[in-house]
C-alpha positions in Angstrom: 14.4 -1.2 21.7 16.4 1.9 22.1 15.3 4.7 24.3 15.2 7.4 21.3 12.9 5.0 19.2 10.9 3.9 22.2 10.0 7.8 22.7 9.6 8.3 19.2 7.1 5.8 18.7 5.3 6.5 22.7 4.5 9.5 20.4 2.9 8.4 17.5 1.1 5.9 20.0 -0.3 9.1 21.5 -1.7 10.6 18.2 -3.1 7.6 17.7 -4.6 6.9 20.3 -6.0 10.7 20.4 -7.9 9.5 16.9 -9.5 6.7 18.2 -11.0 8.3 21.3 -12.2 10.7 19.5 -14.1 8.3 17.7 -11.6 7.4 15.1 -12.3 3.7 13.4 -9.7 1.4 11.8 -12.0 0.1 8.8 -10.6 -3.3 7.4 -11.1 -4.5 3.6 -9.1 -7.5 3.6 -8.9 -11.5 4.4 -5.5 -11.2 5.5 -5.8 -12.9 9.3 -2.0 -12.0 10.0 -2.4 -8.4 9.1 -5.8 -8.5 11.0 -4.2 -9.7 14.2 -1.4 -7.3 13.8 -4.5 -4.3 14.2 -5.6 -6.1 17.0 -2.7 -6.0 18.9 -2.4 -2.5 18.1 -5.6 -1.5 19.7 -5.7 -4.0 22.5 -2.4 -4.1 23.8 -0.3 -1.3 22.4 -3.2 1.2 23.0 -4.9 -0.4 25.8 -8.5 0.7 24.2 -11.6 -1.7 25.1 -14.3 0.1 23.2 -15.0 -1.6 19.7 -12.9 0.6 17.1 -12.1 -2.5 14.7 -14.2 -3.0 11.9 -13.6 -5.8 9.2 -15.1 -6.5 6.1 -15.2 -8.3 3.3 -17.6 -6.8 0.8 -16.8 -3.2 -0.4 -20.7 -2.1 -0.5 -21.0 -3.2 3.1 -17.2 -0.1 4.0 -19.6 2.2 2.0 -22.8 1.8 4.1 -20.2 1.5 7.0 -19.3 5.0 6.5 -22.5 6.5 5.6 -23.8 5.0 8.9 -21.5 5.7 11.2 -19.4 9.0 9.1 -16.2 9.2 8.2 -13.6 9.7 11.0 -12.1 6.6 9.7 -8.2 4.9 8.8 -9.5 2.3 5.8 -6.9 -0.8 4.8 -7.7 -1.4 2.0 -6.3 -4.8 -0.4 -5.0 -3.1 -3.7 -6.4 -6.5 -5.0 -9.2 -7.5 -3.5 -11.8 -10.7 -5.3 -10.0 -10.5 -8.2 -10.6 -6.8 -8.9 -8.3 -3.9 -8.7 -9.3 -1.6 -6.1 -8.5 1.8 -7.7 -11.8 3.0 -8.8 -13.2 1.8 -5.5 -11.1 3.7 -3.5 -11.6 7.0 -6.2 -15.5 6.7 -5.6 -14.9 7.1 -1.5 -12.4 10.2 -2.2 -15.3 11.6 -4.1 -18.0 10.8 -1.8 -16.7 10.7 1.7 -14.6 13.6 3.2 -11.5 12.5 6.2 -11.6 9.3 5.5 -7.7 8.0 5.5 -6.8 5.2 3.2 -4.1 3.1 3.7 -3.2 0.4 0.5 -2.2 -2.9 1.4 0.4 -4.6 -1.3 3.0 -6.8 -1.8 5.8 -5.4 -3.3 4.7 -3.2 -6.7 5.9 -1.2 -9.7 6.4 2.4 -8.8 3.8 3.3 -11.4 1.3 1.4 -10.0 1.7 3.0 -6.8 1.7 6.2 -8.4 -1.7 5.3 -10.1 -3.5 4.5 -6.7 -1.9 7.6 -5.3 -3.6 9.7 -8.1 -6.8 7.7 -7.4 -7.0 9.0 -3.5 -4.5 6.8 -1.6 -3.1 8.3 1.5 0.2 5.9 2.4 0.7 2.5 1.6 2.1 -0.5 3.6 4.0 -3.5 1.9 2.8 -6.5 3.8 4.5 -8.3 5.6 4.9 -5.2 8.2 6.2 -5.3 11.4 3.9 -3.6 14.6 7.0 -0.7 15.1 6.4 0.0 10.9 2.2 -0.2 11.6 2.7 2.2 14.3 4.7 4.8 12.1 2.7 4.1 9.0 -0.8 5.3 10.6 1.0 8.3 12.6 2.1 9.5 9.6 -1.2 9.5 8.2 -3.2 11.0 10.9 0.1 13.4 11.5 -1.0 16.9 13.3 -1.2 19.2 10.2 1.9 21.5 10.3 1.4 25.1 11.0 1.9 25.6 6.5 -0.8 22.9 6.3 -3.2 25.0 8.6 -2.5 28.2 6.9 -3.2 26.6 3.3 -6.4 25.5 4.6 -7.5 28.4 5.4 -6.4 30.3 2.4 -9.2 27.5 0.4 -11.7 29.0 3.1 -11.3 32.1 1.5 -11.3 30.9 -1.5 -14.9 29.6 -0.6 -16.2 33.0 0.4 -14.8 34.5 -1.9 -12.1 37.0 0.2 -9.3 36.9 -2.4 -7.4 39.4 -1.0 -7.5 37.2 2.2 -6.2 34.7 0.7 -3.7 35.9 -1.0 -2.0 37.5 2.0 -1.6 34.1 3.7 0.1 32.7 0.6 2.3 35.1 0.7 3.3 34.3 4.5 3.8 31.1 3.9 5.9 32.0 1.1 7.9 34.1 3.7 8.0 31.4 5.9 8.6 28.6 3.7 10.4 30.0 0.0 9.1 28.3 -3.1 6.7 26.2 -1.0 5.0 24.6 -4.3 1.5 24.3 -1.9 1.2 27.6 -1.3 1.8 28.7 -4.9 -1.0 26.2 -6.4 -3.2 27.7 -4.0 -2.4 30.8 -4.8 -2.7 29.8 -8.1 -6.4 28.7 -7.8 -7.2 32.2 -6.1 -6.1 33.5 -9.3 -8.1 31.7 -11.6 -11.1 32.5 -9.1 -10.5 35.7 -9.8 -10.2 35.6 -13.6 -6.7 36.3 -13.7 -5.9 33.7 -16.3 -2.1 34.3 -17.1 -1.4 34.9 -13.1 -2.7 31.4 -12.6 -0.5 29.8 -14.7 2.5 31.7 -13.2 1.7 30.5 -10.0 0.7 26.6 -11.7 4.0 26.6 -13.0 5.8 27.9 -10.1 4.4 25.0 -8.0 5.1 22.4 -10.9 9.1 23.9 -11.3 9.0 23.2 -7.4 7.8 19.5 -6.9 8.6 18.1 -10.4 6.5 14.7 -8.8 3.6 16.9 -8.0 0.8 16.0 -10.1 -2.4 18.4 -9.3 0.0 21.8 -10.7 0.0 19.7 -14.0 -3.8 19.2 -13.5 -4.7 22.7 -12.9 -2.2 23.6 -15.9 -3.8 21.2 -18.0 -7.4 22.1 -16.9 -7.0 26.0 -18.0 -5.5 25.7 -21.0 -8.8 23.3 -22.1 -10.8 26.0 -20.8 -8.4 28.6 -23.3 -9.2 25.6 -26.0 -5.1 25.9 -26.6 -4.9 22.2 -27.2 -1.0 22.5 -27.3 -0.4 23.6 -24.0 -3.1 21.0 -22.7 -1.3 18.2 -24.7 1.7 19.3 -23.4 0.8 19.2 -19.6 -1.1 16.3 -20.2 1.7 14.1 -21.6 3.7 15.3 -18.6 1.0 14.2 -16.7 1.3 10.6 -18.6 4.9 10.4 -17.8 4.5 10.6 -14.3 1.4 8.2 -14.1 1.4 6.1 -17.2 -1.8 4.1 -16.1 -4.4 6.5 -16.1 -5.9 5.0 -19.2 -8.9 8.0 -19.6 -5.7 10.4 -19.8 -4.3 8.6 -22.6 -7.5 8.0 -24.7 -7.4 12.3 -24.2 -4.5 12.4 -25.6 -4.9 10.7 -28.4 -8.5 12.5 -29.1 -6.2 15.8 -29.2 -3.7 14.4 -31.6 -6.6 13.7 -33.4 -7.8 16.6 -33.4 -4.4 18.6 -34.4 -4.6 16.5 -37.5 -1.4 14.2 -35.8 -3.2 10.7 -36.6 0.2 8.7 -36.4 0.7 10.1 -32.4 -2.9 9.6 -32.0 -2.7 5.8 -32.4 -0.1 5.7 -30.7 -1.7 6.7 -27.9 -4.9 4.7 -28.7 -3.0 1.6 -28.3 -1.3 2.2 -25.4 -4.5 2.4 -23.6 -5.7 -0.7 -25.3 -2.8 -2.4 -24.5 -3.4 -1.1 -20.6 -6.7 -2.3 -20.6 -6.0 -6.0 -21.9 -3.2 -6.1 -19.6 -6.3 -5.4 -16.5 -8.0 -8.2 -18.2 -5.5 -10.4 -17.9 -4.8 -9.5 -14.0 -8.5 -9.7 -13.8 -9.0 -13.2 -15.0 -5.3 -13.9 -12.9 -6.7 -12.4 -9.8 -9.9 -14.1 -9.9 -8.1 -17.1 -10.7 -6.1 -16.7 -7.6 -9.3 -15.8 -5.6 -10.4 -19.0 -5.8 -7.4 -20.8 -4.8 -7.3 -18.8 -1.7 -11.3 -20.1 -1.2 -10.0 -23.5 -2.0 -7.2 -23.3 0.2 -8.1 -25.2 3.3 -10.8 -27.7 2.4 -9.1 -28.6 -1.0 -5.1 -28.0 -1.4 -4.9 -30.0 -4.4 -7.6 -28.4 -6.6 -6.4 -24.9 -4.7 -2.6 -25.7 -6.9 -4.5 -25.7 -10.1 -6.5 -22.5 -9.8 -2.6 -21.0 -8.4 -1.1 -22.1 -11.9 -4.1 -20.7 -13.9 -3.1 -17.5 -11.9 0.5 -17.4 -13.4 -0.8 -19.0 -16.9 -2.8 -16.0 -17.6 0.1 -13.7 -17.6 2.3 -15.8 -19.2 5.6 -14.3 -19.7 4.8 -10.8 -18.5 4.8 -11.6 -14.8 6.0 -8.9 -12.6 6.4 -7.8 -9.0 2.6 -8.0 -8.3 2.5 -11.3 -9.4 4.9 -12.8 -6.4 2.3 -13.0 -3.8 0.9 -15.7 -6.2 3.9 -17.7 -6.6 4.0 -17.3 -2.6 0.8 -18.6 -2.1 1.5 -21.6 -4.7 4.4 -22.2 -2.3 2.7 -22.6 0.5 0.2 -24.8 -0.9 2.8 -27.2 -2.3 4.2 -27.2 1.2 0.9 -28.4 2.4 1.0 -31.1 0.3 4.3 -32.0 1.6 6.0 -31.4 -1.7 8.5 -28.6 -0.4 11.1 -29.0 -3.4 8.7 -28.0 -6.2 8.1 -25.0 -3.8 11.2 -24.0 -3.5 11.4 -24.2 -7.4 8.1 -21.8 -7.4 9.8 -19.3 -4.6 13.3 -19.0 -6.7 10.7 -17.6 -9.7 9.7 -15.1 -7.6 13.0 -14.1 -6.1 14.1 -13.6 -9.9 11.6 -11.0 -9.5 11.9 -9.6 -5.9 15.3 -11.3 -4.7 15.0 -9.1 -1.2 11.7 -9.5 -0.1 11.1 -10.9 3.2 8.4 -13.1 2.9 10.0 -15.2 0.1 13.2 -15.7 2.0 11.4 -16.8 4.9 9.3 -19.0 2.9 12.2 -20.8 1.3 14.0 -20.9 4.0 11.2 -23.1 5.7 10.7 -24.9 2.4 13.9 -26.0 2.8 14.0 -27.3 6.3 11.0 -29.1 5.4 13.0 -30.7 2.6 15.5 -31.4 5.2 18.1 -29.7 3.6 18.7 -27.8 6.9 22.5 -25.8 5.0 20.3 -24.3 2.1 17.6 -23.3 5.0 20.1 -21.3 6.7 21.5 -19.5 3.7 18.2 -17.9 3.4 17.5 -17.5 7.1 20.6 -15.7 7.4 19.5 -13.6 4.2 16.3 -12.9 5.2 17.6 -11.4 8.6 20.2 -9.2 6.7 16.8 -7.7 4.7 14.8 -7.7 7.7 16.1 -8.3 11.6 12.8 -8.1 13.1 10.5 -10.2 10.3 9.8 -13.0 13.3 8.6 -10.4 15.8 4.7 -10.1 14.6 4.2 -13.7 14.6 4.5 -16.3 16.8 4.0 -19.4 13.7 7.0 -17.5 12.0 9.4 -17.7 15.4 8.7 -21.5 16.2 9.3 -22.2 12.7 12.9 -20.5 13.1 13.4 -21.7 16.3 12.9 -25.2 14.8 15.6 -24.5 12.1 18.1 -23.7 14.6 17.0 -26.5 16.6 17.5 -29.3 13.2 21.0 -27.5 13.5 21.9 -28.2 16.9 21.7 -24.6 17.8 20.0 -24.9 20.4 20.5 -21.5 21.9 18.7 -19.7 19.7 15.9 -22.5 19.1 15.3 -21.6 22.9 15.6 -17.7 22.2 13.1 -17.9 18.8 10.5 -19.9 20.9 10.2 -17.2 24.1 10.1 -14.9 21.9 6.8 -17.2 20.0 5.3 -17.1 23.9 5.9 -13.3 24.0 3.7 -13.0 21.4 1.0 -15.2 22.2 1.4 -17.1 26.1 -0.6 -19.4 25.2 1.2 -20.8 22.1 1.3 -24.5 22.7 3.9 -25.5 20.3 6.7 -23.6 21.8 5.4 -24.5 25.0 5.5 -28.3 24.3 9.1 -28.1 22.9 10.6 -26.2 25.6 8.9 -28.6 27.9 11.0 -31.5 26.0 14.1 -29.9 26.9 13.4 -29.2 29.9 14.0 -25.4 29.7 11.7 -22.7 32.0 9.6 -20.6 29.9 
């Protein structure tokens, strides 16, 4: 590691570390035992912190009486799939009810406007799994990052707001305006002093102003479209609405909205339209609903039952038939695996090329093949993807100590023997007590 990126993160270990002894907690909603570890070794030996700040569960009622029990100073991961349901209106219901509490998504790879939907429902960052420690580390700074000196002012400005001291208010805009020009949070709180105050057209000024500077920025739009219901001018509330739909194209109450004002401007034909879209959004849930659930119980079925575990996998992928997309590869993952445990690794392989059709870059596939491969004992085709998952992502092996024997076996089946040695140290760095590596660097005769 580099001295500039060992500083860099010796910082964002402090702020972290500043939240949890403070009496900052790392809720968990998740099954994910390498991601859980990964947390783990984050608290214990990268922060060094013995008290209990690690809290995993695997109901959602049981986060919710979690946080009303013990408040809400609180980082939650949080599965964007979790039993078969979509977490979204989940995580909306804590943004309403709980105040500070940081949520962090957990995905595979997704659409963009998926993403954009969860970010609309209250999501504060996001983490693509697999993730190395360095990337955990940067991922929760960044949440808990110290607000900047324009962050502090702005929330103070809303204090006024509060009391009512407009003229307050106001004046801090302003300096931040002076300090940061065209700063499009400091102009949508302006705006809502405005509209406080029963300025109406001033509101929108500033609405717009903050919209024309963070085209991506969704609550100007929501301000904008709020006021002009309140003015009942449907055409400017259609209008910032359907720029609202552009943006976030899965907020299915937004377009059923739409279409009632269509309806009501006589527009029947655009109306529909808009209707069906939301119909077509809906069915689409029930499909990843009966896919997820699906896939639920193969993960159940997993260890006792690999064979029955396959079926409920293909039901998962049936569902959707031909409309699978990114957020469908974890599935074909999992079927991977689960044909590997069978010790059928070339129908696997066929399963992982499916979803590198969909996601030809992402790490976990490549490794999976790769080891799908060497289990074939096609040992050539295993290093193709070796060598392509390191070009996507050098330090994939450094999390898990499974992942660097595995490697270190692949380079062993191909007389490399060097860096067999190198890939199983680096297993015993992570865990000392990793037999496996131990045993084979016993066998030839190599000090740990």
């Amino acid at each position: 590691m580099g001295k500039a990126l060992a500083l860099k993160l010796n910082s964002y270990l402090k702020v972290i570390r500043e939240f949890v002894e403070n009496d900052g907690k790392f809720v968990l909603l998740t099954r994910d035992k390498n991601f859980i570890k990964l947390i783990e070794t984050l608290v214990i030996k990268e922060l060094a912190i013995k008290k209990r700040c690690i809290y995993i569960f695997f109901k959602k009622k049981d986060v919710i009486e979690h946080l009303k029990a013990y408040g809400t100073k609180t980082i939650l991961f949080v599965e964007r799939v979790f039993d078969g349901e979509s977490t979204a209106e989940f995580i909306q219901d804590l943004k309403n009810s709980f105040n500070n509490v940081y949520i962090i998504l957990l995905t595979s790879e997704v659409e963009r406007e998926m993403l954009v939907n969860f970010y609309e429902a209250g999501v504060d960052n996001f983490i693509t799994k697999p993730i190395s420690l360095n990337s955990l580390i940067e991922k929760i700074y960044f949440t808990l990052k110290p607000p900047t000196k324009i962050k502090k002012l702005l929330e103070g400005a809303r204090e006024y707001i509060k009391k009512g001291e407009y003229d307050k208010a106001i004046k801090v805009c302003e300096k931040v305006l002076s300090i940061k020009p065209n700063s499009p949070g400091a102009f949508l709180v302006m705006g809502d002093v405005y509209k406080a105050m029963g300025k109406v057209d001033e509101a929108v000024e500033c609405y717009l102003k903050a919209h024309e500077n963070a085209d991506l920025y969704l609550e100007p739009l929501k301000r904008l479209a709020s006021i002009f219901e309140e003015l009942k001018d449907k055409r400017n509330q259609l209008k910032y609405l359907l720029k609202l739909d552009k943006l976030n194209p899965l907020n299915v109450d937004r377009k059923v909205e739409i279409g009632c004002i269509y309806s009501e401007l006589g527009e029947r034909e655009e109306a529909q339209k808009y209707f069906n879209q939301a119909l077509r959004i809906v069915s689409k849930e029930a499909k990843d609903k009966v896919s997820n659930l699906a896939f639920h119980i193969a993960e159940r079925l997993m260890k006792h039952d690999p064979k029955l575990a396959e079926e409920y996998y293909y039901k998962s992928l049936e569902v959707k038939g031909n409309l699978l997309d990114i957020s469908d590869v974890e599935k074909i993952n999992r079927l991977g695996i689960c044909l590997r445990q069978q010790k059928r690794p070339k129908e696997a392989i066929r399963e992982y090329k499916k979803a590198l059709k969909v996601l030809p870059d992402n790490p976990g596939l490549l490794y999976n093949i790769a080891i799908a491969y060497l289990e074939a004992g096609e040992v050539d085709n295993a290093k193709v993807y070796l060598n392509r998952l390191f070009k996507v992502d050098p330090d994939f092996y450094k999390t898990n100590e499974v992942v660097c024997y595995n490697i270190g076996m692949l380079y062993y089946k191909n007389n490399e023997i060097d860096k067999a040695v190198k890939f199983m140290r680096e297993a015993l760095k992570i865990n000392p007590y990793y037999s496996p590596a131990k045993k084979f660097l016993e066998k030839i005769k190599v000090n740990n």
